[in-house]
C-alpha positions as CSV (number, residue, x, y, z in Angstrom):
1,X,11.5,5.5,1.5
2,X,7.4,6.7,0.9
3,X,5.4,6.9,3.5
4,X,1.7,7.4,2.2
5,X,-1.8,7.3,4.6
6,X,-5.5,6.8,3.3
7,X,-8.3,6.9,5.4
8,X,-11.5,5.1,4.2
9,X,-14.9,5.8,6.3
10,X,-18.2,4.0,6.4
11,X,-20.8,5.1,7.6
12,X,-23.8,3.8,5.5
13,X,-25.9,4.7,4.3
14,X,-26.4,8.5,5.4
15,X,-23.7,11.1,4.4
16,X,-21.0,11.7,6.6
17,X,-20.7,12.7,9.0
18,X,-24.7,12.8,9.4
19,X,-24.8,9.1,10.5
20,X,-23.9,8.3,13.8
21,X,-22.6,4.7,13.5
22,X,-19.2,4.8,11.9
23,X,-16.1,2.9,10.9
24,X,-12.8,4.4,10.2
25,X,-9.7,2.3,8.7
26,X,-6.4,3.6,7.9
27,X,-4.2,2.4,5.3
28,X,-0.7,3.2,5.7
29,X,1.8,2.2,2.7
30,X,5.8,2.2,3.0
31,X,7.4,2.2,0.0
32,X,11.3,1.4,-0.2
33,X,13.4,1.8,-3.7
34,X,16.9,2.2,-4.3
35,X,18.9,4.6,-6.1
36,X,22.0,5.9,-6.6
37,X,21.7,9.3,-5.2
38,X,23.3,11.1,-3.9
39,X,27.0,9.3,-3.9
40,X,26.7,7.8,-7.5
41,X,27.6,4.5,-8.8
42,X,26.8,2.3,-5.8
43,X,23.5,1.0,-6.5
44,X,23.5,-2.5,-8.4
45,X,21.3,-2.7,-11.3
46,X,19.6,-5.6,-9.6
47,X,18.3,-3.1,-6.9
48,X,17.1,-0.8,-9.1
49,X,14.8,-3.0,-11.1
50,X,12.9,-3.8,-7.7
51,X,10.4,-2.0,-4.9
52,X,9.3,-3.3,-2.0
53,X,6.2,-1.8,-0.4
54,X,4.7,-2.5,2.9
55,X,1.3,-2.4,3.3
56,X,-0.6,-2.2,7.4
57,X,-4.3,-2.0,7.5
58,X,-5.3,-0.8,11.0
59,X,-8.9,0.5,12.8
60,X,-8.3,4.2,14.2
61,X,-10.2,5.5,16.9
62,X,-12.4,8.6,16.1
63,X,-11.7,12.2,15.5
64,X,-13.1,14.4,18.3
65,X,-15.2,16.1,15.6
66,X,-16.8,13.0,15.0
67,X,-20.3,13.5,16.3
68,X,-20.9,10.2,18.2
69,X,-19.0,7.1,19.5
70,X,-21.1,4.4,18.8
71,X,-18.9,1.9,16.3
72,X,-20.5,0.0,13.8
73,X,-20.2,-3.7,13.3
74,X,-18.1,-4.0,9.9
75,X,-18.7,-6.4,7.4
76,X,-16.0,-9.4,6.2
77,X,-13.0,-7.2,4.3
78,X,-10.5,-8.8,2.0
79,X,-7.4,-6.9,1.7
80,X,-4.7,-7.1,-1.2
81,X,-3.7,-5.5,-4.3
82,X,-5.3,-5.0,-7.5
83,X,-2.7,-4.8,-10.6
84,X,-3.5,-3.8,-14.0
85,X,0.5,-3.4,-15.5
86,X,1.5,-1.8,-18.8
87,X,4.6,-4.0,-19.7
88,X,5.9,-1.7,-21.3
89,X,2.8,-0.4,-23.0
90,X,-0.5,-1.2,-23.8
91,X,-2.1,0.0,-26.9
92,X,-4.6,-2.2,-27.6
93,X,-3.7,-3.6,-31.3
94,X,-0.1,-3.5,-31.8
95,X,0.4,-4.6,-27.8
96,X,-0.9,-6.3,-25.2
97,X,-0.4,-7.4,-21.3
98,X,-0.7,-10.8,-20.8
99,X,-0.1,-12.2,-17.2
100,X,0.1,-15.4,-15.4
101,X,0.8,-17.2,-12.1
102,X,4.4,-19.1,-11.6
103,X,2.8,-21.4,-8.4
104,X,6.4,-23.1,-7.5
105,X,7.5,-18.8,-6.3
106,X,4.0,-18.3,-5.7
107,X,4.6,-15.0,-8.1
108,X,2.1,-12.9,-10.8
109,X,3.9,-12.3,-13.5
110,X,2.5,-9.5,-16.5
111,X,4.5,-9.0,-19.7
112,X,4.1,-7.6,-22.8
113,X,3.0,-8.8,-26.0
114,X,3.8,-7.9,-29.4
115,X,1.1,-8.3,-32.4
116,X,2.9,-10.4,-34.9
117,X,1.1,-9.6,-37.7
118,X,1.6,-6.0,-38.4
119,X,4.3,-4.5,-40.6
120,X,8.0,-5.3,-39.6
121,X,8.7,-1.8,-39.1
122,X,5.6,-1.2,-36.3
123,X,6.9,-5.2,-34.9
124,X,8.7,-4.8,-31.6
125,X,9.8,-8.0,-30.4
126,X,11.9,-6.6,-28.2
127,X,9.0,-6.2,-25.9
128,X,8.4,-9.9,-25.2
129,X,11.3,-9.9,-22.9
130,X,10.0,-6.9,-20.8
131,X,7.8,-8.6,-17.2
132,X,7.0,-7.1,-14.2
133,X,6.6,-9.7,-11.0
134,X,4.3,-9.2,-8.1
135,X,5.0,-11.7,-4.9
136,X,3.6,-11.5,-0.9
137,X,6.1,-12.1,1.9
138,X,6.2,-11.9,5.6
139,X,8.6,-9.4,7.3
140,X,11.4,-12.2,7.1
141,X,11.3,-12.4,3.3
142,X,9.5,-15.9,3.6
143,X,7.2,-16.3,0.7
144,X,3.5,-15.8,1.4
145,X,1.3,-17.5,-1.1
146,X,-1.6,-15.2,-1.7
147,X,-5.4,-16.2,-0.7
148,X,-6.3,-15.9,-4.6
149,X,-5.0,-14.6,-7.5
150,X,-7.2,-13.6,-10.2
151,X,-5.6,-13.1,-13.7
152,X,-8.8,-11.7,-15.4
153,X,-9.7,-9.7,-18.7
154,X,-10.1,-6.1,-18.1
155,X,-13.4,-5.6,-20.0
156,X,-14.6,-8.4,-18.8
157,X,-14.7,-7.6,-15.0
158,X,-13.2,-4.3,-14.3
159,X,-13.5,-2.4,-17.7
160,X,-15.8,0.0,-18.7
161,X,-16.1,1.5,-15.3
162,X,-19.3,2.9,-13.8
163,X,-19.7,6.4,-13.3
164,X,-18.0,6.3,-10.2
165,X,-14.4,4.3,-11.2
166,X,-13.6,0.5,-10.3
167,X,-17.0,-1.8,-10.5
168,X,-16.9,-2.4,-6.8
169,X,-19.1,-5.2,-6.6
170,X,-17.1,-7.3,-9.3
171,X,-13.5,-6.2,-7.7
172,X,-15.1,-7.3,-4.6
173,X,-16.4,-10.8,-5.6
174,X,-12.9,-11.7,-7.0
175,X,-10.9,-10.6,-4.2
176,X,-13.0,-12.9,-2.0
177,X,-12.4,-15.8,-4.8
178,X,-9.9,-18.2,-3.2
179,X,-7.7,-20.2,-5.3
180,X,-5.8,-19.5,-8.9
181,X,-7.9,-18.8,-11.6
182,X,-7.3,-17.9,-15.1
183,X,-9.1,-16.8,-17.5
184,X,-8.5,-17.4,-21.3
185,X,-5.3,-18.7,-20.1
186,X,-4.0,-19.5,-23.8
187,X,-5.3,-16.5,-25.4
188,X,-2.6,-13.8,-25.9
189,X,-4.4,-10.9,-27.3
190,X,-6.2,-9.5,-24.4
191,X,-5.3,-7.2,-22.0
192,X,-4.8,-8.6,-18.1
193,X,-5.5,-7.3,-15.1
194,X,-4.9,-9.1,-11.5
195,X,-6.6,-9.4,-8.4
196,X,-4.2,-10.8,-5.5
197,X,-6.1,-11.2,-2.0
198,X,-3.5,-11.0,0.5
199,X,-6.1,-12.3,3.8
200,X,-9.0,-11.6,5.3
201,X,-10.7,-10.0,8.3
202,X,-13.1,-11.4,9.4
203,X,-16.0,-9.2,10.3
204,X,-17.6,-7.8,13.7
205,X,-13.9,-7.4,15.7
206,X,-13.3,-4.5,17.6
207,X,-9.5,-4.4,17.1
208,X,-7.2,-5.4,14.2
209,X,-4.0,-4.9,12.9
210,X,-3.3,-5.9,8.9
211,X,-0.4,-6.3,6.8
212,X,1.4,-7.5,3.6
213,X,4.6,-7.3,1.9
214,X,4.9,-6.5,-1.5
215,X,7.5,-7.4,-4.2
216,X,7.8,-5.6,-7.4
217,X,10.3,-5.9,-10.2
218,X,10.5,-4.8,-13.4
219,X,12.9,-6.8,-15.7
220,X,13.7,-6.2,-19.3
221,X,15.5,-9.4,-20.1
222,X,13.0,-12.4,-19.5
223,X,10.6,-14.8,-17.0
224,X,13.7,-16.7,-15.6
225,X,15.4,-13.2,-14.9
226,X,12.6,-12.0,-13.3
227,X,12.3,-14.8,-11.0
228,X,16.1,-14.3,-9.8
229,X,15.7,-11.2,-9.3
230,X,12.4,-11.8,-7.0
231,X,14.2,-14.5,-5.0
232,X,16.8,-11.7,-4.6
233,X,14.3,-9.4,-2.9
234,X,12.7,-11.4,-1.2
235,X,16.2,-13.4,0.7
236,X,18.7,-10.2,0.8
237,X,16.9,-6.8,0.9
238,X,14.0,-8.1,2.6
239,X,15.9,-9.0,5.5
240,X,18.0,-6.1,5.4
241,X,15.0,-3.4,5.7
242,X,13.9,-5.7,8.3
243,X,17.5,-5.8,10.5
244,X,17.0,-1.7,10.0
245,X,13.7,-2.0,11.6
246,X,12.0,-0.2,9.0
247,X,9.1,-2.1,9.2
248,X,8.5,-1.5,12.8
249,X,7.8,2.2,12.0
250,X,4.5,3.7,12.4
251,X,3.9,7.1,13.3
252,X,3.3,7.8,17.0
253,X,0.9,10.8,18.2
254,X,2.5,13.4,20.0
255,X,6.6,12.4,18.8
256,X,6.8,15.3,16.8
257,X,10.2,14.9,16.5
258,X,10.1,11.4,15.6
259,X,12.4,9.8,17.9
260,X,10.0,7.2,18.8
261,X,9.0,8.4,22.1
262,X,7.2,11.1,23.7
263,X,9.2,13.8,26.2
264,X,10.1,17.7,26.2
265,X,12.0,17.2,23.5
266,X,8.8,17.5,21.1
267,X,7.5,20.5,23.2
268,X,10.7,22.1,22.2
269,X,10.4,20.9,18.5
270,X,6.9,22.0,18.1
271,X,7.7,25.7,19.5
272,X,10.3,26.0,16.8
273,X,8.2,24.9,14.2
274,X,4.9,27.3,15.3
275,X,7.3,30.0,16.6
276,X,10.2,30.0,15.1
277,X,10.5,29.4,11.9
278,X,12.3,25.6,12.8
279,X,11.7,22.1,10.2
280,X,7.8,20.5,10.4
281,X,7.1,17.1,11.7
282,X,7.7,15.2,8.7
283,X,5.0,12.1,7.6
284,X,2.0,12.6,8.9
285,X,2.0,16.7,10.2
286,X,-1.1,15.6,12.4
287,X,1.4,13.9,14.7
288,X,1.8,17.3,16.6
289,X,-2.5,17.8,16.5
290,X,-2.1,16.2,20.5
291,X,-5.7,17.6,21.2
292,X,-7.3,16.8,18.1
293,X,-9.0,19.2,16.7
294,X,-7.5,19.1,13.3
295,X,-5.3,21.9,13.4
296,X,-1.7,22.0,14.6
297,X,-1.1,25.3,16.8
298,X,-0.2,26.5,20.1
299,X,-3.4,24.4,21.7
300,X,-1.0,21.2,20.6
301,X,2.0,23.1,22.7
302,X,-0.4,23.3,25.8
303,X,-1.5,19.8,25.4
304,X,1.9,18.1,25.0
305,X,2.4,20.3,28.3
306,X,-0.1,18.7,30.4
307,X,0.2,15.4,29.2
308,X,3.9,15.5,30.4
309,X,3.6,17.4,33.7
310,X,-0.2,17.7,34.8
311,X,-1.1,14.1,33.9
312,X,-3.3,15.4,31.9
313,X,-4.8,13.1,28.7
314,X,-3.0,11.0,26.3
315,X,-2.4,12.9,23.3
316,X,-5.2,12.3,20.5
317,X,-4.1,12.9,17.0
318,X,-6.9,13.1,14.6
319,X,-7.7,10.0,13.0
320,X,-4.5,7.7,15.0
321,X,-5.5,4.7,16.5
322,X,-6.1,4.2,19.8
């Protein structure tokens, strides 16, 4: 298991953090994969060839260094996942990625394509059989069928990037596309990328909470293997990370032992990590910053200590929610 946290900030159009209207979202990503360390030879091949990732989109209160409180009013935001797969490789002549949408497992599939006319010895038909499948589901492993999915040429839309990466505008306009849309659906010999919108928040809400979860698989042996092996995922180890209450996780500010609750126990922990040489919090560190200020020291101790016995203030990890 990966855990992984971005932070994206808004605060138009002044530099940060000169403007003093702000939003601040978090995305947290949870990414489970199976292998067979460290016993050896218990892992099914079927497991192998899949990841499931977990994706929650939530609004975080401010840092204290922030210098005002005054939130600003976001706009609509359309979440999902953006996919530009290299099935087994792209080269742009003797391969390409072609993808497509399987609408009865409500499932994006990419694989790869092989340029027939070249010489036999630079052929690899092999690679036809190689896909990769992309599918939404609900903590339950039910199926979720995606707002749109946009199986689009990469020079068309995406490709050549501005001087800053992604077009934004144009990524932007096609995750808010709804529907199944394909285009140059019987051409072969251009490369794919795809734009899955997972939902939508509507704009102007104080408080939200976001998520999706992701199937991947990558299967070297055909479309119809590919869809076994995402029907796998989606009714066996879905339900098993879910029955471990995996997807319940979510780091809280001030465990810093990671228990899930909040006592002397993470005073102690915290003094033998600052003092004594003991194990850090693991994902995120900042879970010990209680006051907030961005740095993890013997404040953090002092606040953990009031919180618990003074009634002083709820701890306040930099950039947690609220």
């Amino acid at each position: 298991m990966i855990w992984t946290k971005n932070v994206f900030i808004c605060a138009w159009p002044l530099p940060i953090p000169n403007h003093q209207r702000w939003w601040w979202i978090d995305v947290h990503k949870q990414i489970f994969m199976w292998d067979d360390w460290p016993f050896g030879g218990g892992c099914p091949e079927i497991k192998k060839e899949q990841i499931i990732k977990q994706i929650r989109i939530t609004r975080s209160a401010r840092p204290n260094w922030w210098p005002s409180s005054e939130a600003m009013a976001y706009e609509d935001i359309w979440f999902g996942y953006f996919a530009d797969v290299d099935a087994p490789f792209d080269d742009g002549g003797n391969g390409y990625n072609t993808a497509g949408y399987e609408p009865s497992h409500e499932m994006v599939w990419f694989h790869g394509w092989m340029n027939d006319t070249l010489p036999p010895e630079e052929q690899h038909p092999e690679y036809e059989e190689y896909y990769v499948g992309l599918k939404f589901t609900d903590r339950d492993g039910n199926v979720v069928p995606p707002l749109g999915c946009q199986v689009v040429r990469n020079d068309s839309f995406l490709y050549p990037n501005d001087n800053w990466g992604w077009k934004d505008q144009e990524l932007y306009d096609l995750a808010a596309t709804p529907g199944v849309y394909i285009q140059d659906e019987a051409t072969d010999t251009l490369d794919r990328s795809v734009v899955m919108t997972a939902a939508h928040i509507p704009g102007g809400s104080d408080e939200f909470l976001a998520e999706f979860i992701l199937i991947e698989a990558f299967i070297p042996t055909g479309l119809a293997d590919l869809i076994d092996h995402m029907i796998y995922a989606q009714e066996v180890k879905i339900p098993y990370l879910r029955d471990l209450g995996v997807f319940d996780q979510c780091p809280i500010c001030g465990d810093v032992n990671e228990d899930g609750t909040i006592n002397s126990a993470d005073i102690v922990f915290l003094i033998n990590y600052l003092f004594k040489g003991g194990p850090p919090p693991s994902w995120p560190l900042n879970r010990a910053d209680c006051n907030g200020d961005g740095v993890v020291n013997s404040a953090d101790v002092v606040c953990m200590i009031d919180y618990l016995f003074k009634g002083g203030p709820d701890p306040n990890c930099e950039g947690f929610g609220g």
